[in-house]
N, C-alpha and C positions, 0 to 999 in steps of 0.2 A: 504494500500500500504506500503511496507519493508520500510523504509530509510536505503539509502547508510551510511555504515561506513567504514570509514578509520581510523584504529589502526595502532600507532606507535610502535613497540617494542625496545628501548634503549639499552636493554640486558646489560650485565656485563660493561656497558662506561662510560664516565664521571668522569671529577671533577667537585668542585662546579664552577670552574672559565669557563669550558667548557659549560656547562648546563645554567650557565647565557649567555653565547655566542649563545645559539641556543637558547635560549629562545627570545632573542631576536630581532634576524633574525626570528623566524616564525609570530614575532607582525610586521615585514614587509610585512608580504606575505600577497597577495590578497587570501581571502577565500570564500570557496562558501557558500550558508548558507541553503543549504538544506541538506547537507551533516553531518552525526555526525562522528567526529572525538574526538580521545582519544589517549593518550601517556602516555605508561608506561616506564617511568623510574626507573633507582637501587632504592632500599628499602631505601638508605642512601639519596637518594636525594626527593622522593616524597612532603616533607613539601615547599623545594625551589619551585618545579615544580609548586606546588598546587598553592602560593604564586606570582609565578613570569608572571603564566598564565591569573591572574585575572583580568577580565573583555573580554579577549578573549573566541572564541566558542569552548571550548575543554575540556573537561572531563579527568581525571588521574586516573590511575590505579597500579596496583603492579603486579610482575610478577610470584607473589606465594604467596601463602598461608599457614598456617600449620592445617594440618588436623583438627586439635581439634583447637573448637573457646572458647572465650574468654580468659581466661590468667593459668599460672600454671607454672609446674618445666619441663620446655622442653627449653634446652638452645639453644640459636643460632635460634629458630625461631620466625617467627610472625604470629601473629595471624589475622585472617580474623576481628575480634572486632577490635583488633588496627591498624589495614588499614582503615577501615571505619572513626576511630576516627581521625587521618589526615589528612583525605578529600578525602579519593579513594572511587571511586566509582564503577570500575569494580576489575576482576582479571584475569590472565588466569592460566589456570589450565591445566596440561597434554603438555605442550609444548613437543615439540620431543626430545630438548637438554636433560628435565630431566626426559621423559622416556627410552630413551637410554644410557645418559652418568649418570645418577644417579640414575638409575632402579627404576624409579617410575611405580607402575603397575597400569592395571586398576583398581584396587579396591582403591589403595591408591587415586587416579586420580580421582573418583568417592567420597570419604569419603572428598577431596577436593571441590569438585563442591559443595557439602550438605553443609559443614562447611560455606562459602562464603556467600549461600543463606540465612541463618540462622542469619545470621550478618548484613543483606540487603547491601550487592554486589553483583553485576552481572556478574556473569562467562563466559568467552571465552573461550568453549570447545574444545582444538587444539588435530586434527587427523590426521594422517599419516603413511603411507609407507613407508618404506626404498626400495634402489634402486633394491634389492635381491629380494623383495617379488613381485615389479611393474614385475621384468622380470620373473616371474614364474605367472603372474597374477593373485597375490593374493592381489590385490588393493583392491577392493570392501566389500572381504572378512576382511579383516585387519580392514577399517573403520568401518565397520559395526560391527564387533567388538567392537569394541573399545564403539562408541556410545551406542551400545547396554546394557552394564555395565553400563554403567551411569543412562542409564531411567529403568533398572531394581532396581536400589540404590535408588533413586529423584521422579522417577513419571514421566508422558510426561507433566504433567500441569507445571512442574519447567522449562520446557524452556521456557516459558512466558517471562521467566526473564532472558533468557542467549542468548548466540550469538555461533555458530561452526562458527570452522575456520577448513580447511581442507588446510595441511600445507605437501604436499609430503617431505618426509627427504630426499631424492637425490637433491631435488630443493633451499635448505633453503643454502642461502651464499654461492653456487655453481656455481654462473651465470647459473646456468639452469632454465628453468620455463618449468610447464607444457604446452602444448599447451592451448588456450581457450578452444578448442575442449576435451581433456584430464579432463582438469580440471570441465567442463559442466557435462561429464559423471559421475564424482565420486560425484558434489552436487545433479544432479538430482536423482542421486541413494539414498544419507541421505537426500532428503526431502521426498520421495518415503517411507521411511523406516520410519520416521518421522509419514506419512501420516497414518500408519498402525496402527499406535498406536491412532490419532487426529489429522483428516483434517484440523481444523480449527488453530491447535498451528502450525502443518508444514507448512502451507498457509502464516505465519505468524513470523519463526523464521527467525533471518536471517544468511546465509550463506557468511562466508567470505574464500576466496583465499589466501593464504601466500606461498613465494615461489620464490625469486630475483623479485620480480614487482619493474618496474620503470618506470617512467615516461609516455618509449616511446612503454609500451604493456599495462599500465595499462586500456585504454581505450577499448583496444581490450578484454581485461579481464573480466571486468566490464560489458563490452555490453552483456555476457550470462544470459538467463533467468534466472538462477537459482546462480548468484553470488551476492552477494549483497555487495560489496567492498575487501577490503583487511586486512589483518595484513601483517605489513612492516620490515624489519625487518632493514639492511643496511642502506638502502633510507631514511628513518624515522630520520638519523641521520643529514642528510644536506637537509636545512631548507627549500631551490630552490625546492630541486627534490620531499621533500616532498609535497612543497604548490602545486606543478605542477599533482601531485599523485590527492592528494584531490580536484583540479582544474577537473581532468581529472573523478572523482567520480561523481564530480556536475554536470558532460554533458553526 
């Protein structure tokens, strides 16, 4: 059976005085405990996070990686080695911000996913649409895409160790959300696609939703066959809406 996860995504926020603030506002919150939950925080703050989380149920991640693992003359980035070495345990890879606003392609996005594994982190594969291609309906198409680079680069055994998030770009910080209904179609379609490759990894990976979830649709979100939580992106940042998020995971 999947376990429910709920991912926090932080995104470019934070000081340290702020990050201590939520930090601990979420050691107030009631949490569920069948639920696995993770938050990634900026690069600059993951030693705090790791550090200020301890002994709570939550795992820490980064929100990138650089293609090539372990260390070398590549300024300005990090490596999937030295994520690990601070205590992150996942990463995500392919988000929509930095395939769009920073022309990350699939292949880079894929040379990503490998580097991560290779360093023993677990990648969160984020896929999506823009609002151009949902109205020409090329949704399915796009995802499938997208995913399908990756398990052509990795192998379908390296999901074992990874997570998709199917993250529409018209929905991300828009107040829009896909319907449950919307969003049922495009995971039933990547486990489907998943399944073509190895019934038993698609049976088995799990699917998460990102997309304005809050609170009071996360449930409705969650309840589809084929979602197995969320990546949060906003909400993840106040401490209430998140515990109410991951409350709403655990039922």
């Amino acid at each position: 059976m999947r376990r429910t996860m709920v991912a926090g995504n932080w995104k470019m926020n934070g000081t340290r005085a702020s990050v201590a603030e939520l930090i601990e506002a979420l050691r107030q919150q009631e949490l569920p405990t069948k639920v696995e939950m993770v938050v990634f925080p900026s690069c600059v703050h993951v030693s705090q996070v790791v550090s200020g989380l301890e002994g709570l149920p939550f795992s820490v991640g980064a929100q990138d990686c650089a293609e090539q693992s372990g260390f070398g003359a590549l300024t300005g980035e990090t490596s999937a080695t030295q994520l690990f070495d601070v205590g992150c345990e996942w990463v995500l890879v392919g988000h929509s911000e930095r395939r769009s606003l920073l022309g990350e392609s699939d292949k880079v996005v894929s040379r990503k996913f490998a580097s991560a594994l290779s360093c023993g982190l677990k990648p969160i594969l984020c896929l999506g649409e823009s609002l151009e291609e949902r109205q020409a309906g090329q949704t399915l198409e796009v995802v499938g895409r997208q995913l399908a680079h990756v398990i052509a680069e990795v192998g379908i055994a390296a999901f074992e160790q990874a997570v998709v998030a199917y993250e529409p770009v018209w929905a991300i910080g828009s107040g829009l959300t896909a319907t449950p209904e919307q969003a049922q179609e495009v995971h039933a379609a990547l486990r489907k696609q998943l399944a073509r490759e190895d019934q038993r990894i698609a049976d088995g990976v799990r699917l998460l939703y990102g997309g304005s979830v809050k609170a009071d649709n996360a449930a409705e979100l969650f309840g589809m066959a084929d979602i197995d939580g969320g990546l949060i992106g906003g909400a993840s940042l106040k401490a209430n809406e998140f515990g109410a998020i991951c409350r709403a995971a655990g039922n």
